[in-house]
N, C-alpha and C positions, 0 to 999 in steps of 0.2 A: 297100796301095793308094795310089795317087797321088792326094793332096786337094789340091786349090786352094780358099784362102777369098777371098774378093772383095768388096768393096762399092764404091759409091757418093755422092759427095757435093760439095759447093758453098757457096759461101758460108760461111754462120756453122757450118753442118753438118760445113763441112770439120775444124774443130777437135775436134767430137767425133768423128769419124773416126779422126783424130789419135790421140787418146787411147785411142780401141778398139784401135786397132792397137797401139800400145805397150804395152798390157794385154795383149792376144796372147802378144808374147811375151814379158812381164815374168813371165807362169807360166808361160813352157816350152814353149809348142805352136809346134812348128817348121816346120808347113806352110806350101808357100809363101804371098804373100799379095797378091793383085793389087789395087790400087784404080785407079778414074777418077775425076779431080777435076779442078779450076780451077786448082788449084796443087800441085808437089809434096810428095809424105807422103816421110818418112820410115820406115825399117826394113821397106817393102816395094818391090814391082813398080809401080811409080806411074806411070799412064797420064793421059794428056788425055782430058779427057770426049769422046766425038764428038757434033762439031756439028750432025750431020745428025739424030742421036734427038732428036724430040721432047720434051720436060722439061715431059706433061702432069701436068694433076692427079688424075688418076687412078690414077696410076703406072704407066702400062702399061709406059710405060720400062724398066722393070729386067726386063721381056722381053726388051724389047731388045738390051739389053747381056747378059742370058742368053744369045742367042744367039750375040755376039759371043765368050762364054768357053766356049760349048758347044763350039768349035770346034779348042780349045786340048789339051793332048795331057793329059787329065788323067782319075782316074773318077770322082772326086768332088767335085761343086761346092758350096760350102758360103756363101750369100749369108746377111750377118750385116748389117742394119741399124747406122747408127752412131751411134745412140744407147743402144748397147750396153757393158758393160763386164763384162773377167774379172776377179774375186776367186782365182780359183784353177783348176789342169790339170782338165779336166772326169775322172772317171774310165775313161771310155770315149770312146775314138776315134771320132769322125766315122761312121767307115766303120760300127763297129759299132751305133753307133746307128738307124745308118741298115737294118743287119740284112736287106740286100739288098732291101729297096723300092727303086723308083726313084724315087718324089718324097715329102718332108717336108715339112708345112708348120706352123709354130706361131704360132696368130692370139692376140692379146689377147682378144679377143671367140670363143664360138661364133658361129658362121655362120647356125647352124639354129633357134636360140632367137628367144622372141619377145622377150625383154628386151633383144636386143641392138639397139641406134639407135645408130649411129655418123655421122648425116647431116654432122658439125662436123668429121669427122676430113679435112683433105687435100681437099676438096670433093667426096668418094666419095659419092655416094648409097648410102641405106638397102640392101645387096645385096639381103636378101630381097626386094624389091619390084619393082629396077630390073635383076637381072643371076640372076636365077632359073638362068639355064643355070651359072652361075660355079660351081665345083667339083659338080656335079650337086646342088647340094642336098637336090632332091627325095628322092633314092637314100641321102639319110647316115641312120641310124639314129640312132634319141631317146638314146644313150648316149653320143652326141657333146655332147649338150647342158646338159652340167655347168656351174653355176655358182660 
């Protein structure tokens, strides 16, 4: 399968960017690797951020440019935060991981818990409170709510 990994980033962000990506492929994972940023990366597809998304505090942004790479000739889109880093080749591909679901997503936080308050993080509101509809909450099952 065709994976594309992609992130995001600016600023002082750009430099951990940097380093995710050269983590990439300093353990071997050869997929291509698109970024948008302020300034050119290194050892990938390094795009200019577009000036037209919005860069709220919400992040709805990285919809945005979802859509911009949804469009690209690829089946797998693999969006990695860049304050991320690899230690080592995961032992499982992307693709497999992914075990033909169409969408992944791995929060620091449960969603559906009541311990979870993240009001501090990126100016996101509390979601249980303010975005009730955000991944159906209501419908997730108490086995999501591991702490």
């Amino acid at each position: 399968m065709k994976t594309l990994i992609w992130s995001v980033a600016w600023g002082e962000y750009r430099y951990m960017l940097q380093s995710l990506m050269s983590s990439i492929r300093s353990v071997g994972i050869e997929h291509d690797i698109l970024t948008f940023s302020d300034q050119p990366l290194s050892q990938v597809i390094s795009c200019e951020m577009d000036k037209s998304i919005h860069l709220d505090g919400t992040q709805y942004w990285k919809f945005e440019y979802l859509n911009k790479v949804a469009q690209l000739d690829y089946d797998v889109l693999v969006f990695i935060d860049s304050d991320h880093y690899f230690v080592r080749k995961p032992r499982l591909d992307f693709h497999e991981m992914l075990a033909g679901d169409p969408w992944h997503s791995f929060l620091e936080s449960p969603l559906n818990s009541p311990i979870t308050s993240r009001s501090d993080w990126w100016q996101v509101l509390d979601l249980r409170n303010n975005y009730p509809y955000w991944l159906h909450l209501n419908s997730m099952q108490d086995n999501y709510c591991h702490s």
